[in-house]
mmCIF file as Biopython writes it, N, C-alpha, C and O atoms, coordinates in Angstrom:
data_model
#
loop_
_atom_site.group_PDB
_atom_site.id
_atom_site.type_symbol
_atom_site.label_atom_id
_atom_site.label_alt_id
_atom_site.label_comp_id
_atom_site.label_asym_id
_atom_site.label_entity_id
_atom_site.label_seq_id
_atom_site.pdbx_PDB_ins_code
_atom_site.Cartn_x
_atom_site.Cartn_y
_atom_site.Cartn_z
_atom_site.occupancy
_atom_site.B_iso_or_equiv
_atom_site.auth_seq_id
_atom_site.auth_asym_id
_atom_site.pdbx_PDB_model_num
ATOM 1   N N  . UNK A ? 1  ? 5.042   -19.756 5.486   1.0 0.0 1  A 1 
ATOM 2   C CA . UNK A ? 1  ? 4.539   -18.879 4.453   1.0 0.0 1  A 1 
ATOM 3   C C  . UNK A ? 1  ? 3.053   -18.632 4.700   1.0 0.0 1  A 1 
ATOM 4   O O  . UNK A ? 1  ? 2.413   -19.672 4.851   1.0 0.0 1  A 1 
ATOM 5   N N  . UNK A ? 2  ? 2.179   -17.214 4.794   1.0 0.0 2  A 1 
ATOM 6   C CA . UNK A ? 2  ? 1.222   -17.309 4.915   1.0 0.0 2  A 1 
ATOM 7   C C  . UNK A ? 2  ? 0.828   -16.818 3.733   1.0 0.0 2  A 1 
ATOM 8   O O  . UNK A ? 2  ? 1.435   -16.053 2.984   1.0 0.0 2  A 1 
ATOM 9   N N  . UNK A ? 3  ? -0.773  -17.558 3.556   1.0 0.0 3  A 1 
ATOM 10  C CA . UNK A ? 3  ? -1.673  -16.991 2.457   1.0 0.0 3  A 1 
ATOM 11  C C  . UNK A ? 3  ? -2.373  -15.463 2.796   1.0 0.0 3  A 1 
ATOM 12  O O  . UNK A ? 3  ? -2.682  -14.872 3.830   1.0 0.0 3  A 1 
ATOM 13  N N  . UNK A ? 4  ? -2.451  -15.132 1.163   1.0 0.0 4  A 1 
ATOM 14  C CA . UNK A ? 4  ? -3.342  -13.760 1.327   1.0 0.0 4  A 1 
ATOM 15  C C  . UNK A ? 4  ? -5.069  -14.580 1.396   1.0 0.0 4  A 1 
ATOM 16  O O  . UNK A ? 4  ? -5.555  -15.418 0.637   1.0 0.0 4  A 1 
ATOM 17  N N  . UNK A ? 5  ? -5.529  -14.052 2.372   1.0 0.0 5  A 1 
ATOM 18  C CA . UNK A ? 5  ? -7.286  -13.992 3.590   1.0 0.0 5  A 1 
ATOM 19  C C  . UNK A ? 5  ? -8.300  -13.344 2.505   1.0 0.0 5  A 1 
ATOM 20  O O  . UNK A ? 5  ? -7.694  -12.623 1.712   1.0 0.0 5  A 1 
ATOM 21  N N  . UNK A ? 6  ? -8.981  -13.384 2.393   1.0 0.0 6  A 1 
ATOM 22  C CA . UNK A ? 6  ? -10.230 -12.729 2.077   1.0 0.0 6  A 1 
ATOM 23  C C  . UNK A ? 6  ? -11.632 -12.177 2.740   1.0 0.0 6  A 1 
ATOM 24  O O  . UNK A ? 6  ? -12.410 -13.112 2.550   1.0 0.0 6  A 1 
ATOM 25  N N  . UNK A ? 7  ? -12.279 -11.232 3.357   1.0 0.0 7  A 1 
ATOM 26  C CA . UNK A ? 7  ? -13.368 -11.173 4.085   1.0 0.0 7  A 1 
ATOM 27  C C  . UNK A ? 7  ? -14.393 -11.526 2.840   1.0 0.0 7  A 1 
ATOM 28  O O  . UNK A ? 7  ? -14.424 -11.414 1.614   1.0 0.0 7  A 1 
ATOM 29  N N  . UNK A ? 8  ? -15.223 -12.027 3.930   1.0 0.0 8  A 1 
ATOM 30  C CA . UNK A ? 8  ? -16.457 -12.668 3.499   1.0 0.0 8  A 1 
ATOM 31  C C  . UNK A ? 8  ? -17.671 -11.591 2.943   1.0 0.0 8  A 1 
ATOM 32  O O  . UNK A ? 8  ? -18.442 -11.620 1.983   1.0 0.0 8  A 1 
ATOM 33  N N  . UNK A ? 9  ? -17.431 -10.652 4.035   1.0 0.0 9  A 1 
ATOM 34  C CA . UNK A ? 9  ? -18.347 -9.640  3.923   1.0 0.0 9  A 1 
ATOM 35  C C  . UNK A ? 9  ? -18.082 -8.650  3.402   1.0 0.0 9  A 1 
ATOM 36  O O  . UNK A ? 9  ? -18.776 -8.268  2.460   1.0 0.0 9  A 1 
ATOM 37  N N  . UNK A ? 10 ? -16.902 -7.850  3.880   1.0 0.0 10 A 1 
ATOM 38  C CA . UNK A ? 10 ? -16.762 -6.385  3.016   1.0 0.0 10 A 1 
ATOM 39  C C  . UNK A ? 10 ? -15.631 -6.579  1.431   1.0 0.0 10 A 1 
ATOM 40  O O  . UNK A ? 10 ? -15.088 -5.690  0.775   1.0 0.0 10 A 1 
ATOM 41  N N  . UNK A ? 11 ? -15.605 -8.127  1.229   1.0 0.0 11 A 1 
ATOM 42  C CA . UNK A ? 11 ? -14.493 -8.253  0.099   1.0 0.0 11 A 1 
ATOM 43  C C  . UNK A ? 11 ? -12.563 -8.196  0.020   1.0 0.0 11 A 1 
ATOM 44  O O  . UNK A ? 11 ? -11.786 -8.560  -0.863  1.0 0.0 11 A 1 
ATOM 45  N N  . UNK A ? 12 ? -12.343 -7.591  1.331   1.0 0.0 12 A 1 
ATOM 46  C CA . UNK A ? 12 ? -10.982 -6.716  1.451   1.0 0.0 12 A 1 
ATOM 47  C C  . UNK A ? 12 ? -10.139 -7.905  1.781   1.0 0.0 12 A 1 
ATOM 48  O O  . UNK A ? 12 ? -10.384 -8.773  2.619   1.0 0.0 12 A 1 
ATOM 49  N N  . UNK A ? 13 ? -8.924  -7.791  0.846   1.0 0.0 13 A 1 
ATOM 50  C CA . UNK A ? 13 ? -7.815  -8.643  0.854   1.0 0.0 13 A 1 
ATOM 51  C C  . UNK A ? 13 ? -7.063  -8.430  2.087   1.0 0.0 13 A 1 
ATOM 52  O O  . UNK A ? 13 ? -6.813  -7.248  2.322   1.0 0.0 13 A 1 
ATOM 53  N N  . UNK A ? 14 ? -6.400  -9.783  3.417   1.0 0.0 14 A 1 
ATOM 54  C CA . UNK A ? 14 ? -5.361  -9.279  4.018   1.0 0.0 14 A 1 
ATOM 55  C C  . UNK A ? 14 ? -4.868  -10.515 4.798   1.0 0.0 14 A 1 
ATOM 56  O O  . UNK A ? 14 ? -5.513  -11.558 4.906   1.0 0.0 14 A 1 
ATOM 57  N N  . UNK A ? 15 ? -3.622  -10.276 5.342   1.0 0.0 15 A 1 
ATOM 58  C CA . UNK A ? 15 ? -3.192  -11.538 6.006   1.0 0.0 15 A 1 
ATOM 59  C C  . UNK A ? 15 ? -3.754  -11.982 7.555   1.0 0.0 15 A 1 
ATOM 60  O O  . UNK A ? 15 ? -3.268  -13.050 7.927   1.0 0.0 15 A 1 
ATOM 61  N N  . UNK A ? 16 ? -4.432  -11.524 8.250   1.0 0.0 16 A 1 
ATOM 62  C CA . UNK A ? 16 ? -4.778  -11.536 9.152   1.0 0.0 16 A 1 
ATOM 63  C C  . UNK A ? 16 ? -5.755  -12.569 9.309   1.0 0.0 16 A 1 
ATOM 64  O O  . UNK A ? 16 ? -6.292  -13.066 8.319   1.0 0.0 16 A 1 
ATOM 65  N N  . UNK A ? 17 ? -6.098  -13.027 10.778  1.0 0.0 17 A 1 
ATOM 66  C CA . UNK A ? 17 ? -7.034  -13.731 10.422  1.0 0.0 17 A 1 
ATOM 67  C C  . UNK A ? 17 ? -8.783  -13.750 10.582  1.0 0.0 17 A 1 
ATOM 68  O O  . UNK A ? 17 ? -9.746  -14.497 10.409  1.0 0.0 17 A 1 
ATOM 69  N N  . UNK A ? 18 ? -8.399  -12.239 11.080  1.0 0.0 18 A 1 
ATOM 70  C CA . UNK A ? 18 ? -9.690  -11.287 11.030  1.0 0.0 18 A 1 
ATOM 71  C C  . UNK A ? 18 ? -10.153 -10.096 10.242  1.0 0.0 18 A 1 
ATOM 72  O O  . UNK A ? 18 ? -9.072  -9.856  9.703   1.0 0.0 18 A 1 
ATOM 73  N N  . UNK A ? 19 ? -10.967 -9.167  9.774   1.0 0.0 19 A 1 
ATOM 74  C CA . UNK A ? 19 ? -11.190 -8.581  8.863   1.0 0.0 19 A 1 
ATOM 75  C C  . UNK A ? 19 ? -10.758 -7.230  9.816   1.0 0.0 19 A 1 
ATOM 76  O O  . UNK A ? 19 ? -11.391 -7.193  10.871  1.0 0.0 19 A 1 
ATOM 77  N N  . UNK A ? 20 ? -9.752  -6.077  9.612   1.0 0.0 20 A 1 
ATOM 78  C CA . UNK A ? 20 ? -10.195 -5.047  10.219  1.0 0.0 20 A 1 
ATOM 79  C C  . UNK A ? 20 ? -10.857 -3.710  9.936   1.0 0.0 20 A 1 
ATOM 80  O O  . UNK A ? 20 ? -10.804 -2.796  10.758  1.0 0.0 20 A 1 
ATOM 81  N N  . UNK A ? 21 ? -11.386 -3.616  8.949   1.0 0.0 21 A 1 
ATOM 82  C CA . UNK A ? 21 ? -12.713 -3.130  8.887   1.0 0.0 21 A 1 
ATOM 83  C C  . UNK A ? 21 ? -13.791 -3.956  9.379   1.0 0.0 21 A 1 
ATOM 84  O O  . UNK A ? 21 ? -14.565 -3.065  9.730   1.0 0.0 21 A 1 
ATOM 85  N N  . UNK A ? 22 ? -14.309 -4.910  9.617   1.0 0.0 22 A 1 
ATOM 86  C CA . UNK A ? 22 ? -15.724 -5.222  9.766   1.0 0.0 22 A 1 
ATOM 87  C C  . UNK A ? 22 ? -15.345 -6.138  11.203  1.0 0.0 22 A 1 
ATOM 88  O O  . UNK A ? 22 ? -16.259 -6.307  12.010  1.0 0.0 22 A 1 
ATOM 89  N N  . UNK A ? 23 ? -14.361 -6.554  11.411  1.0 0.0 23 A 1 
ATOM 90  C CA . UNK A ? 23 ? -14.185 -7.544  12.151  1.0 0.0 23 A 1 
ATOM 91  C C  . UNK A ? 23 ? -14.605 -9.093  12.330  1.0 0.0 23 A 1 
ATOM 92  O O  . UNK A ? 23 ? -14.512 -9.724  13.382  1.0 0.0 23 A 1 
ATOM 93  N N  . UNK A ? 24 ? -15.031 -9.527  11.234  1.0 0.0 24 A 1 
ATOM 94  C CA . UNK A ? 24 ? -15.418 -10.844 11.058  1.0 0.0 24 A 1 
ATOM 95  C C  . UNK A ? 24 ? -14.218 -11.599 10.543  1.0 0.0 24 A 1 
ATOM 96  O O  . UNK A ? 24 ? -13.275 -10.938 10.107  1.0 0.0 24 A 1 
ATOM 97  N N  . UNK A ? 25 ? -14.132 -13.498 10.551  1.0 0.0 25 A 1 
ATOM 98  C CA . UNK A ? 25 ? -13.442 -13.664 10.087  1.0 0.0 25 A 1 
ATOM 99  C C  . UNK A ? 25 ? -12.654 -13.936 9.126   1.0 0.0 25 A 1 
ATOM 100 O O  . UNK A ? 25 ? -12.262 -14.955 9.694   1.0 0.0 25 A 1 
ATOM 101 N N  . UNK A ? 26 ? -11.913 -13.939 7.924   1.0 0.0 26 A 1 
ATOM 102 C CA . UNK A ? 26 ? -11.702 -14.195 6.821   1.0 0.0 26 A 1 
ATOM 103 C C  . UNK A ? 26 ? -11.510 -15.659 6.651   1.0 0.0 26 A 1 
ATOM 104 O O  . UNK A ? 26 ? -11.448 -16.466 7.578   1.0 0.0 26 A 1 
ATOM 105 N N  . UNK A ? 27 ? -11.412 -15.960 5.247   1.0 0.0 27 A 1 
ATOM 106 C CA . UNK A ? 27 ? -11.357 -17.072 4.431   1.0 0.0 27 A 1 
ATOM 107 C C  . UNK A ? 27 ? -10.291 -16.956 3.237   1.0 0.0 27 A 1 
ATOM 108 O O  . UNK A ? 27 ? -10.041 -15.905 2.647   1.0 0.0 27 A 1 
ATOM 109 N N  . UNK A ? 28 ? -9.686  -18.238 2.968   1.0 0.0 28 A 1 
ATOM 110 C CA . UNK A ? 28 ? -8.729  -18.886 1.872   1.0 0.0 28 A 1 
ATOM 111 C C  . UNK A ? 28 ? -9.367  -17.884 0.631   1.0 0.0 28 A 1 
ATOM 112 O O  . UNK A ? 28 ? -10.474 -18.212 0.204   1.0 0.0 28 A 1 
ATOM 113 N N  . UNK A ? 29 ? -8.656  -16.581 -0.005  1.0 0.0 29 A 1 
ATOM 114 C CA . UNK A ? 29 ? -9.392  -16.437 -0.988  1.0 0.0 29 A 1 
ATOM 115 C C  . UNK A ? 29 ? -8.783  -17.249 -2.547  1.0 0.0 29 A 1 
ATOM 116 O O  . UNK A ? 29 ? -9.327  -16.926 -3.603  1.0 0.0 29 A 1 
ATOM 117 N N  . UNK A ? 30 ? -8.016  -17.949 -2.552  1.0 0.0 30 A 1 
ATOM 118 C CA . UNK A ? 30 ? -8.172  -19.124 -3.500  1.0 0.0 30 A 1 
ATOM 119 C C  . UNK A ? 30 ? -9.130  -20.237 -3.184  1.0 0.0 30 A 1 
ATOM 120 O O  . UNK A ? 30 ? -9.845  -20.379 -2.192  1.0 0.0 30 A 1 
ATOM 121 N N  . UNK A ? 31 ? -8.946  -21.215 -4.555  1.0 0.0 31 A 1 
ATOM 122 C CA . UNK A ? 31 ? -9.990  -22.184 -4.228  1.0 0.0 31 A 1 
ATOM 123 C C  . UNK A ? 31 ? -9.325  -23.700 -3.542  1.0 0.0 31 A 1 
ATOM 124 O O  . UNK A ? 31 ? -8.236  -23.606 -2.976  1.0 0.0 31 A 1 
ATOM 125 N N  . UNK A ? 32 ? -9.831  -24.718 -3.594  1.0 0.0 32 A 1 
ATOM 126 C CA . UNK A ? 32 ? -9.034  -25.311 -2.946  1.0 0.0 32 A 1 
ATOM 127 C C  . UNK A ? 32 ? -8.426  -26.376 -4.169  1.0 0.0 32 A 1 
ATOM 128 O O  . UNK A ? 32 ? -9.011  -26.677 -5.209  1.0 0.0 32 A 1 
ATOM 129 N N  . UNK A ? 33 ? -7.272  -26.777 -3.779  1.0 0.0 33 A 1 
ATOM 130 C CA . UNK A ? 33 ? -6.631  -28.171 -4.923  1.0 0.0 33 A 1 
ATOM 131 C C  . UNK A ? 33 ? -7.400  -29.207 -5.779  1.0 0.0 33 A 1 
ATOM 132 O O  . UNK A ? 33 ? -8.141  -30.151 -5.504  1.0 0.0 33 A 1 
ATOM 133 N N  . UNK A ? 34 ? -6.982  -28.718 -6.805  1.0 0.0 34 A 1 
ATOM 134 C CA . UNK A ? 34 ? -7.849  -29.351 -7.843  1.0 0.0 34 A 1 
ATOM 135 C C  . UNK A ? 34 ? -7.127  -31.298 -7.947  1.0 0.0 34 A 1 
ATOM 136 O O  . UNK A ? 34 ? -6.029  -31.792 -8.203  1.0 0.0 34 A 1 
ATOM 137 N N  . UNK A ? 35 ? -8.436  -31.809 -7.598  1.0 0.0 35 A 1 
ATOM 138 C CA . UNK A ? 35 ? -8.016  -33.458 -7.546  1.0 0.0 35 A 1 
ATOM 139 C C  . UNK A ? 35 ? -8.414  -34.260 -8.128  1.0 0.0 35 A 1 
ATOM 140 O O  . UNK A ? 35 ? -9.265  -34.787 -7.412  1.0 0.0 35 A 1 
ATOM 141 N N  . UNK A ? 36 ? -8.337  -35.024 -9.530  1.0 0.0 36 A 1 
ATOM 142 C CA . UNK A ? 36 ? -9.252  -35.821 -10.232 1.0 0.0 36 A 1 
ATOM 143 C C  . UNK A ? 36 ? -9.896  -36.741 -9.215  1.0 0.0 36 A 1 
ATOM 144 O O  . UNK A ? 36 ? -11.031 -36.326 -8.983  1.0 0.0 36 A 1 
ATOM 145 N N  . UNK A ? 37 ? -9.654  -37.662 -8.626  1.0 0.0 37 A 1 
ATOM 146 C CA . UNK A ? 37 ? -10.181 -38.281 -7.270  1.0 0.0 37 A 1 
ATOM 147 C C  . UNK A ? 37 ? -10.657 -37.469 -6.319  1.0 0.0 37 A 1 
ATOM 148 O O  . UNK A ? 37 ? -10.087 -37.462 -5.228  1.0 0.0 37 A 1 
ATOM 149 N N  . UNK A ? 38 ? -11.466 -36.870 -6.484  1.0 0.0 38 A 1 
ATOM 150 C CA . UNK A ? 38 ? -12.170 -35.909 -5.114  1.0 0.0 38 A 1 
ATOM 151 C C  . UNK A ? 38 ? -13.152 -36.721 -5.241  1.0 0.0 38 A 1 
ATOM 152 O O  . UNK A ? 38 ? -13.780 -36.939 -6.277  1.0 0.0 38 A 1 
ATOM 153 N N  . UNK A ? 39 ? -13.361 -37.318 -3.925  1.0 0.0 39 A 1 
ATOM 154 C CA . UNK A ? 39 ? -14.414 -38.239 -3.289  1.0 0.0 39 A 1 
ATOM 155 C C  . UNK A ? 39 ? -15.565 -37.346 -3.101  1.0 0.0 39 A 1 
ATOM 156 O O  . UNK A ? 39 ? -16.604 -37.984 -2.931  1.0 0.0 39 A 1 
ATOM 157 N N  . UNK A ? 40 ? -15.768 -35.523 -3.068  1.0 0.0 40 A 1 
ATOM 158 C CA . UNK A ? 40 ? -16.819 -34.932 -2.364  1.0 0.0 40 A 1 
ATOM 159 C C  . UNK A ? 40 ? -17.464 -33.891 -3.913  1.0 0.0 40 A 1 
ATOM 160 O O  . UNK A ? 40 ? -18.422 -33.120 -3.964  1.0 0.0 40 A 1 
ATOM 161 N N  . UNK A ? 41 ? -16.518 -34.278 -4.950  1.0 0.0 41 A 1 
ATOM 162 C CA . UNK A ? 41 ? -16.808 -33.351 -6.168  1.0 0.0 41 A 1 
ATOM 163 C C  . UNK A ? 41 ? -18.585 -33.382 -6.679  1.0 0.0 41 A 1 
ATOM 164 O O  . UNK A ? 41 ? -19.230 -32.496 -7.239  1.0 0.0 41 A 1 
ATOM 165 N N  . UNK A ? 42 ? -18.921 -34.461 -6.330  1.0 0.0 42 A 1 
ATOM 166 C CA . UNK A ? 42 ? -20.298 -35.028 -7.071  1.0 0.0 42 A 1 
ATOM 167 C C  . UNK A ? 42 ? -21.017 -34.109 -6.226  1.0 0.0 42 A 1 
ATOM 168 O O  . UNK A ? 42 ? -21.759 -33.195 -6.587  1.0 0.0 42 A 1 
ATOM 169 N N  . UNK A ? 43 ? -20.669 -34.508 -4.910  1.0 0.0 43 A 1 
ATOM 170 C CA . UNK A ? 43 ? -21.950 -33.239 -4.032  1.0 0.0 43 A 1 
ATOM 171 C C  . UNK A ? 43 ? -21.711 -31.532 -4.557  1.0 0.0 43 A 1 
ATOM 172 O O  . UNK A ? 43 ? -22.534 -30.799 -5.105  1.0 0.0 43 A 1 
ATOM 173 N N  . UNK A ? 44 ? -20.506 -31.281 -4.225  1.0 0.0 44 A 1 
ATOM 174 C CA . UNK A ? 44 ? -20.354 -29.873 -4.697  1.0 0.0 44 A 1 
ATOM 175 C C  . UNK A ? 44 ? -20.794 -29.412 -6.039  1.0 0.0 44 A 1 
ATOM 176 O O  . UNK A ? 44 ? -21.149 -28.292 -6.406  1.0 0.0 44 A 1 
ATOM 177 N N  . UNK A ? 45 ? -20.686 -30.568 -6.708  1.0 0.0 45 A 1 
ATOM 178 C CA . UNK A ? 45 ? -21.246 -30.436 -8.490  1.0 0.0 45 A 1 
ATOM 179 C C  . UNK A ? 45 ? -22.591 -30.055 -8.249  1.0 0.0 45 A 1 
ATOM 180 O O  . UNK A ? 45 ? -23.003 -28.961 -8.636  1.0 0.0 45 A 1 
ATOM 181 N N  . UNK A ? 46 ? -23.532 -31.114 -7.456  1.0 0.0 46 A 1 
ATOM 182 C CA . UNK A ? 46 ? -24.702 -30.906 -7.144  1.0 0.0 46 A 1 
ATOM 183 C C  . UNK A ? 46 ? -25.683 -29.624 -6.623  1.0 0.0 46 A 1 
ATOM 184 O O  . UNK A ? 46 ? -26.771 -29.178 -6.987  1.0 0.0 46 A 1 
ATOM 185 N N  . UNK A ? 47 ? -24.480 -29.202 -5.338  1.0 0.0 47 A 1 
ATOM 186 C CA . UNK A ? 47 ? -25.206 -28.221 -4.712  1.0 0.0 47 A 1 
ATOM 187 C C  . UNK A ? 47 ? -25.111 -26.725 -5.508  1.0 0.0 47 A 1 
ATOM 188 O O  . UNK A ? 47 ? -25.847 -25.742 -5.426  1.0 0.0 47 A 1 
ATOM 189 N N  . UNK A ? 48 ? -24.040 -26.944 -6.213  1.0 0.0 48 A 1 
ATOM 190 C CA . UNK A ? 48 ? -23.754 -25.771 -7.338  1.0 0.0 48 A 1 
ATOM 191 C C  . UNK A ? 48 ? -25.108 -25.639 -7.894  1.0 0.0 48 A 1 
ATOM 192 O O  . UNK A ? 48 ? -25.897 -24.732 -7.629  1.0 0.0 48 A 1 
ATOM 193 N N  . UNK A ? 49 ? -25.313 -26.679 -8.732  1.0 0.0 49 A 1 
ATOM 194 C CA . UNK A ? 49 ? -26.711 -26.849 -9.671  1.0 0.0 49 A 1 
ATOM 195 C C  . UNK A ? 49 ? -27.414 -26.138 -9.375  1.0 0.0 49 A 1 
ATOM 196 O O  . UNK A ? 49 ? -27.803 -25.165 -10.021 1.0 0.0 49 A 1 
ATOM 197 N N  . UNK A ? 50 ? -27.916 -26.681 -7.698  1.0 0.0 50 A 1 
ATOM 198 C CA . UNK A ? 50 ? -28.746 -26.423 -7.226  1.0 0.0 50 A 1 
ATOM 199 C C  . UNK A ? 50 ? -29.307 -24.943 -6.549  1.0 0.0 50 A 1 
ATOM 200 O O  . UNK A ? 50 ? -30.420 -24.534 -6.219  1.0 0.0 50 A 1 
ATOM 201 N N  . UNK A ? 51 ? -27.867 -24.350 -6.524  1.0 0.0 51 A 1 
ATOM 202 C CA . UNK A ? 51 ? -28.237 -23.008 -6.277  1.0 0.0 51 A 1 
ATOM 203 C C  . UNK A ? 51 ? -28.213 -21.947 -7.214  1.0 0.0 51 A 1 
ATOM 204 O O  . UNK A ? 51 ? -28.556 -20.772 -7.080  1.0 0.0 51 A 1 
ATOM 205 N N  . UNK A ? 52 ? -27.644 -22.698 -8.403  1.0 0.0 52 A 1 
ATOM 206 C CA . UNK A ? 52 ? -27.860 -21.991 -9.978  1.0 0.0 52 A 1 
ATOM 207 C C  . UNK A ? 52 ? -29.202 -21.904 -10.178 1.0 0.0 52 A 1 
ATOM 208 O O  . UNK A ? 52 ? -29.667 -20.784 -10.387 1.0 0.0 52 A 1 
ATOM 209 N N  . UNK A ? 53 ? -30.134 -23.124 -10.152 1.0 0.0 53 A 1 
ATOM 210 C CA . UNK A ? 53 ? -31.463 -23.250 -10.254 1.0 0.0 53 A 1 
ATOM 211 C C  . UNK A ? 53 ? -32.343 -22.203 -9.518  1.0 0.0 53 A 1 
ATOM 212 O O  . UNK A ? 53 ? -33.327 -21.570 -9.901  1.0 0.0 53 A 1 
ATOM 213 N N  . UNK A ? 54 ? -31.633 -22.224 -8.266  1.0 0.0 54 A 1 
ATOM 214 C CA . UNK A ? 54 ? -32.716 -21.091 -7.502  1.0 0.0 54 A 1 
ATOM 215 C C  . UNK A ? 54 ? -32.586 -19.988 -7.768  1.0 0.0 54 A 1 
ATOM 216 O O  . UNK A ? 54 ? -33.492 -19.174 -7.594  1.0 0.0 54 A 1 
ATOM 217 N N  . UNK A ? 55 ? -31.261 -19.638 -8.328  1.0 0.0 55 A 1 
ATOM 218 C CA . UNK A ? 55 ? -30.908 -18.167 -8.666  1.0 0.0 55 A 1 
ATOM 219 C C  . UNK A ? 55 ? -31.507 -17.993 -10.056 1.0 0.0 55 A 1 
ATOM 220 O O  . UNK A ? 55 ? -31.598 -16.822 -10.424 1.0 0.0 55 A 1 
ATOM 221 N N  . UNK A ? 56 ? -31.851 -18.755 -10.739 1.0 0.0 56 A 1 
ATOM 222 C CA . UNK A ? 56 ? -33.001 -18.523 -12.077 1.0 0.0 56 A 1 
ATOM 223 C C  . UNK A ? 56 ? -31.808 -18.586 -13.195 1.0 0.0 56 A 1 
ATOM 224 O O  . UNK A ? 56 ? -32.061 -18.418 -14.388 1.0 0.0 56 A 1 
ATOM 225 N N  . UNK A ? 57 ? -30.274 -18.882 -12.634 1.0 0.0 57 A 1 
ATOM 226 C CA . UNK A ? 57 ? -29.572 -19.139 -13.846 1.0 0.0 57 A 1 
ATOM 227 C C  . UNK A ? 57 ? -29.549 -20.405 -15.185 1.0 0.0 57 A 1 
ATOM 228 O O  . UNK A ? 57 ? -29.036 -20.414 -16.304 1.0 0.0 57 A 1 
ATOM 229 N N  . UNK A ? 58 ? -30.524 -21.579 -14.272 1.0 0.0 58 A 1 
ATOM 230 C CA . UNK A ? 58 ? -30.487 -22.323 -15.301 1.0 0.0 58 A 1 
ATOM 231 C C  . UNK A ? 58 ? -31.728 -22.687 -15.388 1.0 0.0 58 A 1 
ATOM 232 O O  . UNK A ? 58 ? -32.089 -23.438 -16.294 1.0 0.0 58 A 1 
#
């Protein structure tokens, strides 16, 4: 079963594993499995913050 791709750059949904408009490569456009035990959540919590902060959102 394959997932629907996402480009990074021009936004455009597709199964491939390259973009063909832009030609770059796509990404998982879901997020990934939600795990009460995620050993890496604290950093990602963090770096979120942290780029909220720079973006003047918080």
């Amino acid at each position: 079963m394959k997932h629907i791709l996402k480009c990074p750059q021009c936004g455009k949904y597709t199964l491939k594993a390259g973009c063909s408009s832009c030609g770059i490569g796509t990404e998982q456009a879901r997020p990934p499995k939600y795990s009460p035990g995620d050993p890496y959540g604290e950093y990602r919590r963090a770096a979120k913050k942290d780029s909220h902060e720079q973006q003047g959102f918080i």
